[in-house]
C-alpha positions in Angstrom: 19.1 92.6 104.2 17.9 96.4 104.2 19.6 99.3 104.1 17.3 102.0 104.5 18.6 106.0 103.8 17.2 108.3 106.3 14.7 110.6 104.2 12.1 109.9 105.4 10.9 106.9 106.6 7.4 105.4 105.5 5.0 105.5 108.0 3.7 102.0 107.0 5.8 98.3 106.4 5.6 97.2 103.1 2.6 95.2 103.0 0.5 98.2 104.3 2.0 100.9 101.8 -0.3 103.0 100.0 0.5 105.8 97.1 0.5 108.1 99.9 3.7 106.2 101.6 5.6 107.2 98.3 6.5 110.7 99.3 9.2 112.6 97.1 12.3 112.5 99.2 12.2 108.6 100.0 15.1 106.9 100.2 15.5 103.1 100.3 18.5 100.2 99.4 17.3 96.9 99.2 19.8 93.7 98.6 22.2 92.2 98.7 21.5 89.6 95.7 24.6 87.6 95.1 25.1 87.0 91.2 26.4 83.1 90.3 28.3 82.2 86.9 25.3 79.4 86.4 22.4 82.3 86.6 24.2 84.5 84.3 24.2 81.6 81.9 20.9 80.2 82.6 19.2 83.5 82.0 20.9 84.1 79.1 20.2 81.0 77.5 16.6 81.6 77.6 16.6 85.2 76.8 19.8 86.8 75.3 22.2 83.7 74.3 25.1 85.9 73.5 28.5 84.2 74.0 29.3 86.9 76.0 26.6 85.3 78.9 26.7 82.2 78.1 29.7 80.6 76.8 32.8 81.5 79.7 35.7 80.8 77.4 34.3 82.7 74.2 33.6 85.4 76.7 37.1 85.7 78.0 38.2 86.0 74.4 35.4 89.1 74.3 36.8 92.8 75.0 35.0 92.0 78.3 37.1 89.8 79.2 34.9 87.2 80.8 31.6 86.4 81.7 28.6 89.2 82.1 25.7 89.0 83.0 22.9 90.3 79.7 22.0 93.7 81.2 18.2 92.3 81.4 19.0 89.5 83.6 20.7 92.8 85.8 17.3 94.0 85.4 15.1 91.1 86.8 17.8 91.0 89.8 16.1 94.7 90.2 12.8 94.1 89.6 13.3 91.5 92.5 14.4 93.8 95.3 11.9 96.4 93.9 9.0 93.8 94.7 10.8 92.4 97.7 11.2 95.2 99.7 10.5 98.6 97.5 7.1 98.4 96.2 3.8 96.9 97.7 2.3 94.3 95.1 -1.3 94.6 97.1 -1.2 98.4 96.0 1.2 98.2 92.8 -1.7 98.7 89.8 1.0 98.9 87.1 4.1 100.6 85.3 3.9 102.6 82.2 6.8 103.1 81.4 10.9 103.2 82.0 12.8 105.8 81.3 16.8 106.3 80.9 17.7 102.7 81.5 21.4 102.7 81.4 23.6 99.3 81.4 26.8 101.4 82.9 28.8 98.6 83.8 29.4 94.7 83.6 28.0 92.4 85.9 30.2 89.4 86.2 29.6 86.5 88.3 30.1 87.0 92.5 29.2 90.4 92.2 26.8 91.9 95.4 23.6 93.3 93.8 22.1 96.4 95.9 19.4 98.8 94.6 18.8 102.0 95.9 15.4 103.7 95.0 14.7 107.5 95.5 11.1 108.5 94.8 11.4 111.6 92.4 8.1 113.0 92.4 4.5 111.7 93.2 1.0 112.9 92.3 -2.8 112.0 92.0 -4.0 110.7 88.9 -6.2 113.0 87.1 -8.6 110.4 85.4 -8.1 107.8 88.1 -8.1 109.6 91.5 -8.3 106.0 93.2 -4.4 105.7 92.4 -1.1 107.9 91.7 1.9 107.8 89.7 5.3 107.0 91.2 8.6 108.4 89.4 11.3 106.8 90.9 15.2 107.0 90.1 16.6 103.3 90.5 19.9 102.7 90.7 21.8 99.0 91.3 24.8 99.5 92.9 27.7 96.4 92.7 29.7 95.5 96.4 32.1 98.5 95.1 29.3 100.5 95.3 29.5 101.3 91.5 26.5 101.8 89.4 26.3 98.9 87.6 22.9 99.9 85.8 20.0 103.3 86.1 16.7 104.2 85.4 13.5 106.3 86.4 10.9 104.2 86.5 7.5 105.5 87.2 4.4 103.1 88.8 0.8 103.6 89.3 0.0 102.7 92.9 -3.3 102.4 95.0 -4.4 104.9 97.4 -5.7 102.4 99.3 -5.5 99.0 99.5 -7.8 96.4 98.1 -9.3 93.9 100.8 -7.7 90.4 100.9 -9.5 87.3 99.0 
C-alpha cells in the first residue's frame, strides 16, 4: 500500500521516472512492511548475530527488554520500499553516499514498517550531464508513527531512461 503526501505529485508512474520526476518538494510514504520475530532472527544470524536479534530469551534479559531487530536489517526493510515504490531501478545509476543514518528506536517483532521520502534538493551533474544527484531525507516510521530510524540519502538518477533489452 501507498500513501502518497500531496507535494507534488510526479508526473510519471514509477517505471517511467526520470531525474527530472525528483523535484525538491516530493513527498512520498511507501509500506506497510510487517516485521516477524523469525526475520529479525534470520537476518541477524547472517549479518549481526547479537543476542539482542537473535536469541529471544537473552534479549529479554537485555536493557531492551526483548527482541530487536539489528538496525541494518531496519535498513534493508527501507531499501525495499525505496526500490518498490520510491526510486526507478531503470533510471537509478547509483548512490554515493548516506548521510546522518540514525537508529532512533527499537524495532521489535509485529511492528508496521512505513517510509516516508522527501526529495531535499536536486541538480544536474556537472561532469555527467546525462544523470543528476538526488538528496533525499528518508525516514521509516513504526504503526505509532514514530521514527524508528533517518537518513539523507543522495542517488544519482538517469535523465532519461535506457531502452529495454
Amino acid at each position: 500500500m501507498t500513501d502518497r503526501t500531496t507535494v507534488p505529485l510526479p508526473a510519471r508512474a514509477l517505471p517511467d521516472r526520470t531525474f527530472d520526476d525528483y523535484v525538491a518538494g516530493l513527498v512520498e510514504t511507501h509500506g506497510p512492511l510487517e516485521v516477524t520475530e523469525s526475520e529479525i532472527v534470520a537476518f541477524a544470524s547472517s549479518f549481526d548475530p547479537h543476542d539482542m536479534h537473535v536469541d529471544p530469551e537473552a534479549a529479554r534479559r537485555s536493557p531492551f527488554g526483548g527482541l530487536i531487530a539489528s538496525g541494518w536489517h531496519t535498513t534493508a526493510l527501507m531499501m525495499r520500499l525505496m526500490v518498490g515504490g520510491f526510486l526507478n531501478q531503470r533510471a537509478s545509476v547509483a548512490s554515493p553516499g548516506v548521510d546522518e543514518l540514525r537508529w532512533l528506536l527499537p524495532v521489535r517483532p509485529g511492528d508496521s514498517l512505513r517510509a516516508r521520502f522527501t526529495v531535499l534538493s536536486s541538480r544536474v551533474s556537472a561532469s555527467k550531464p546525462d544523470r543528476g544527484l538526488v538528496r533525499t531525507r528518508i525516514e521509516v516510521l513504526n504503526q505509532r508513527d514514530e521514527v524508528v530510524m533517518s537518513q539523507v540519502m543522495m542517488n544519482l538518477v538517469l535523465r532519461e531512461l535506457p531502452a529495454l533489452a
